[in-house]
N, C-alpha and C positions, 0 to 999 in steps of 0.2 A: 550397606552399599555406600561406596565413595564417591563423592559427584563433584566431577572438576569444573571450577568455572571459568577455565580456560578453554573448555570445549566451544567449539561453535555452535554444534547441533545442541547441545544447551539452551543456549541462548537463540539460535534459530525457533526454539521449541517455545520458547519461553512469547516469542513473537503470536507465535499460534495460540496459545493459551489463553490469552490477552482477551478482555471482553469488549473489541473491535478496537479502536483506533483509542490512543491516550498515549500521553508521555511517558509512561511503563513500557509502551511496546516500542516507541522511539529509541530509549534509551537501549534496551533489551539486544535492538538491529544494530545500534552504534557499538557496542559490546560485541554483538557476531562481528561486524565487519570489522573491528578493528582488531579481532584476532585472526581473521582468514578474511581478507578482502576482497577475495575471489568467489566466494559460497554464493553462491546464483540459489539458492533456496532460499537464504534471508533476504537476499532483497525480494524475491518473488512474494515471501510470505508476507514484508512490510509492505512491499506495495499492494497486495490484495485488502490488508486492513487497514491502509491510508487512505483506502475508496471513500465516496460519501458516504454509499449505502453503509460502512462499520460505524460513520461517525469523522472521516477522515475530510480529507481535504487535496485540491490539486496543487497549494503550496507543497506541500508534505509530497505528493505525489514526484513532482518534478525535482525537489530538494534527492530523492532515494534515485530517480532516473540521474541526478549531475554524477552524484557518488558513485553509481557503477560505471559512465563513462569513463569519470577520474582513474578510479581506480581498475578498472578492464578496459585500456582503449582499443583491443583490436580483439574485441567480444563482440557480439552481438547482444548481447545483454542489455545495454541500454534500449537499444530499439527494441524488445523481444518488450523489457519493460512500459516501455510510450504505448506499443500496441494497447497494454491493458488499459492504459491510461485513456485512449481511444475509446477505445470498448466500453469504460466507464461515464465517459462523457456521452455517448452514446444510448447508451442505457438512462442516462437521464434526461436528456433532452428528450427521448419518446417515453416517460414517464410525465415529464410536466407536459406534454403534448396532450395524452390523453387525459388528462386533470381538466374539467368542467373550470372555463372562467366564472369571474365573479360574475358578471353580467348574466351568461347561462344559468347560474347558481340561484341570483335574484327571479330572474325570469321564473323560473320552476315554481320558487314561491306564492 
């Protein structure tokens, strides 16, 4: 089998494969999008593993939402993107929510 590494879905793939968020999967998206700028799979799939929960961050987050603006501005892509972003901030903030404070923690003691 021949594998072009000018495919997108390559390197789309190559995002997913990724064991959550690292400079491998950064690099992998910058690779998709600079061959098809427009593949709304690689940015979906870097930003699912730019989350915290993979290891990510909401630098990282918002740096893949600038990119799809740039390059789709009359997408909804970028907002489709911030949604998750939402979602994920979301997700954390009622996570540390239910996280017992230190105080609570001592108390029990």
């Amino acid at each position: 089998m021949i594998i072009n590494p000018e495919s997108t879905e390559l390197w789309t793939q190559a995002i997913r494969t990724q064991d959550g968020y690292s400079e491998e999967m950064l690099n992998a998206f910058r690779r998709a999008i600079a061959i098809n700028a427009h593949n709304a799979s690689a940015y979906r799939a870097a930003m699912n593993f730019s989350s915290p929960r993979w290891g990510g961050n909401n630098r990282a987050q918002l740096e893949i939402i600038g990119l799809a603006e740039k390059n789709n501005p009359n997408s909804r892509l970028s907002a489709d993107l911030f949604s998750m972003m939402k979602r994920d901030l979301a997700a954390e903030a009622q996570s540390a929510e239910s996280k017992p404070s230190v105080a609570e923690v001592a108390q029990q003691e």
